[in-house]
N, C-alpha and C positions, 0 to 999 in steps of 0.2 A: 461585419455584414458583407453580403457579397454584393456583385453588381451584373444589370447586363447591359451588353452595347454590341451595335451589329458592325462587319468588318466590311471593306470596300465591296467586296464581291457577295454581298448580303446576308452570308452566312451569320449564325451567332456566337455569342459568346461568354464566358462568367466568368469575372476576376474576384480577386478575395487575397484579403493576406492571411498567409496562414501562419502555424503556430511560432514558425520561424522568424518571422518576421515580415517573411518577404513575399512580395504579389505574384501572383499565381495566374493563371491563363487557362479554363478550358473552354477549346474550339468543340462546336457541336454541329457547321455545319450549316445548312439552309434547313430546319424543324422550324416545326408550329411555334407561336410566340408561348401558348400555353404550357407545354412541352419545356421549355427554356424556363419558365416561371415557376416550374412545379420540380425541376430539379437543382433550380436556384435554391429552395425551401432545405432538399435536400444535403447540397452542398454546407449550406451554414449550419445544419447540423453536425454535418462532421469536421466540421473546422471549429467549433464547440466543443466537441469532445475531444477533439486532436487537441487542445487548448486547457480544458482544464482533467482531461486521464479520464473521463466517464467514459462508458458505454454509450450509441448511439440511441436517439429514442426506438420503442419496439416499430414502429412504423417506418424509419428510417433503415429497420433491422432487417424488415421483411423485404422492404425494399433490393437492399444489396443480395439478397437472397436469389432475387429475380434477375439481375443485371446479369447479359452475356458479357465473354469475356474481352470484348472491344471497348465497353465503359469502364470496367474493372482496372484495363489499364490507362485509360485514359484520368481515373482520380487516384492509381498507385501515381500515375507518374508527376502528380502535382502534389505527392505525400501525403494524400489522406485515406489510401488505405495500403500495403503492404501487397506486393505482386505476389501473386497466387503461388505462379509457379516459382521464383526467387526466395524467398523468405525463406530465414536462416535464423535459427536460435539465436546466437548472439545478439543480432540487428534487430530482430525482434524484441528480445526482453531489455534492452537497452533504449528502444524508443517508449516500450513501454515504461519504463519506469520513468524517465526523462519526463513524461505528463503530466506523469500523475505527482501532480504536482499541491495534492489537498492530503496527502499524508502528513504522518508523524515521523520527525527522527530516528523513533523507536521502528518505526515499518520501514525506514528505508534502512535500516541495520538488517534487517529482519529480509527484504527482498535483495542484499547482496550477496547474505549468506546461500539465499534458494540458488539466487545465479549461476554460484563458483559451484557448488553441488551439482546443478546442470550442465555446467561447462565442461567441467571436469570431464564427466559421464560421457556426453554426447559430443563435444566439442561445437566452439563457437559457429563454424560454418557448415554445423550440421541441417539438414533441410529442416524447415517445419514437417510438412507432408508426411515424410517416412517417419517421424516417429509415430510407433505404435503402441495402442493400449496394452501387448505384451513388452514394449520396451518398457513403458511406465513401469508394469509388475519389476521386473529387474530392475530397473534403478532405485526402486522403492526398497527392495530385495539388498540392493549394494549399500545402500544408508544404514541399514540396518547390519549387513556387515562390517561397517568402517565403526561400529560401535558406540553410533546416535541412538539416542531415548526413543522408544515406541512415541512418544508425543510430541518430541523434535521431528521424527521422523512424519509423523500426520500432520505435525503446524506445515510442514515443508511439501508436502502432497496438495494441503489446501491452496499453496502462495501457486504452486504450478498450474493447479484446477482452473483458480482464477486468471491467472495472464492466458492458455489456451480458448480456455470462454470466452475471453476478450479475441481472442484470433479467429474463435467461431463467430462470433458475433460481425464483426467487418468483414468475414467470408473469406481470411485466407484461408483455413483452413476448414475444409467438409463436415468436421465431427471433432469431440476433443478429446483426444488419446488417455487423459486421465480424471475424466467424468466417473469413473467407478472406483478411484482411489477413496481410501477413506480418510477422514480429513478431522472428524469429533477427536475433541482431546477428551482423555476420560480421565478424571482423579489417581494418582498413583499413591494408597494409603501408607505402601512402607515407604514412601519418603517422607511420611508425618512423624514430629519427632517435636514431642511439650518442651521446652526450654524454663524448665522449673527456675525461681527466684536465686537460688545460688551459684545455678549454671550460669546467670542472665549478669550476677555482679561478676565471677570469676570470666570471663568474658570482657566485660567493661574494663576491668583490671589491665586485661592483655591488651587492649587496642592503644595505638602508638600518641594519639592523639586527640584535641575537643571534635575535630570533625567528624573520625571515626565512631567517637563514642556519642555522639548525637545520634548517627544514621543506624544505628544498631539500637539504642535508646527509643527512638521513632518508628522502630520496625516491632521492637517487644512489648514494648509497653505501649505506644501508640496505636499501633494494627498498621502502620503506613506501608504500601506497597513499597520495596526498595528497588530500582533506582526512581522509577517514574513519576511517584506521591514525593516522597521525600527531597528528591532535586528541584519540586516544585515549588516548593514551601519557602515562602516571604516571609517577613518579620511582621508586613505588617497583617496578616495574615493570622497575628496570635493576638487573641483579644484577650490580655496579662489581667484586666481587672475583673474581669467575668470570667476566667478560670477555665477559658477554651481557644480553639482554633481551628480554623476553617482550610479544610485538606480537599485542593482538586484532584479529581481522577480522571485523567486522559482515557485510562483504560475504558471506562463506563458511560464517558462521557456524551456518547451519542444516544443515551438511555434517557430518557426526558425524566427529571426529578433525580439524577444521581448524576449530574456534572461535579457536584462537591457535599461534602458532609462535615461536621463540624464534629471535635475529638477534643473529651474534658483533657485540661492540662493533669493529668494524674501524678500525686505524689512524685512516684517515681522517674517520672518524665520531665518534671519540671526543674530540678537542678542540675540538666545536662542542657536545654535549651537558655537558662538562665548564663549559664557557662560561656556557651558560646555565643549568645548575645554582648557580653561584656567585652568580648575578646573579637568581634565582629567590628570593621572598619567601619566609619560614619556613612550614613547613606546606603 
């Protein structure tokens, strides 16, 4: 929460601590008290969002839309929005990730990889500003030369889409240079490939290990997503005497009714999980 309190020479003022830890100061001057109170409102929203990686509400959105650039740098420079003119790739997707702190493991593998791709490209102390929706085209262009998947390539268009939105949105930047990327992953059908019953033992066979042949085990016969279902999975999680098991999906899991699904223990599957339950430490 922030606060207000007026200083000796009557002007006012709004403290708050922000995402850092630490208390913060903006001076506003001798303004109306309503004026102080209405961007008090303000301020804790984007010390909210600084806080937990959201976007500001749309009112607060419209808001910075409007602000000349005397306030703009009055809340870069107490960190809660990113100086217009200063902002630099690196500094940016770096605080940006640093918030957004309601991800998954899986997403922050996933946002280092856009990074070094970015970096690489444009370099860390490349301006925001000067990138253009023609630089987008090219760097999209060079991904695809360095001989990334079409759908690596669009997962990696989408993670950029997103962190620029996020730089429209708090108004460092005018417009988002890769709003017309395209970003839909689409099914690639020649990398479907049946893994018939003899392929699935001759397989088993090769793998070095119970742990191997469980998560290969869990993948064919189960259906389990591998790494992200499968790394999930608890013992106690296998309900041995009713002949099934209850599998969360991170991936789905913001879908109301498919946070988890329950998978019969099948034949098949069942004397690789027995395996490794026997040879699983206590606890």
């Amino acid at each position: 929460m922030a606060s207000i309190s007026k200083e000796n020479n009557g002007g006012q003022r709004i403290q708050f601590t922000g995402a850092d830890g630490k208390r913060h100061t903006i001076r506003l001057g001798k303004v109306p008290q309503r004026y102080t109170e209405a961007l008090k409102v303000k301020v804790e929203d984007l010390v909210s969002a600084s806080i937990t990686g959201h976007s500001p509400s749309d009112d607060t959105a419209r808001w910075l839309a409007s602000i000349d650039n005397h306030m703009q740098t009055k809340l870069a420079s107490v960190g809660l929005l990113a100086s217009r003119s200063t902002a630099t790739l690196g500094a940016f997707i770096d605080q940006y990730i640093q918030q957004r702190t309601d991800v998954k493991p899986s997403t922050r593998l996933v946002y280092a990889r856009v990074r070094r791709h970015l970096i690489n490209y444009f370099g860390a102390n490349h301006a925001l500003r000067k990138i253009t929706p023609g630089n987008a085209d090219a760097w999209r262009l060079h991904l695809l030369e360095q001989g990334l998947a079409e759908n690596t390539v669009r997962r990696s268009c989408g993670v950029a889409k997103q962190w620029f939105k996020a730089a429209v949105r708090s108004k460092t930047l005018p417009d988002n240079p890769f709003a017309d990327q395209v970003a839909a992953v689409k099914a690639n059908t020649k990398r479907f490939h049946f893994i018939s019953g003899e392929q699935a033992e001759a397989i088993l066979d090769a793998c070095p290990d119970t742990e191997w042949r469980l998560l290969f085990a869990l993948a064919r016969y189960g259906g389990l997503r591998v790494p992200s279902e499968a790394l999930g999975l608890k013992w106690t999680d296998i309900d041995w005497a009713n002949g099934r098991f209850v599998v969360s999906s991170p991936k789905t899991e913001h879908h109301q009714g498919h946070e988890s699904r329950e998978v019969p223990l099948f034949p098949e599957l069942l004397p690789h999980l027995r395996e490794a339950f026997e040879q699983a430490e206590p606890g």
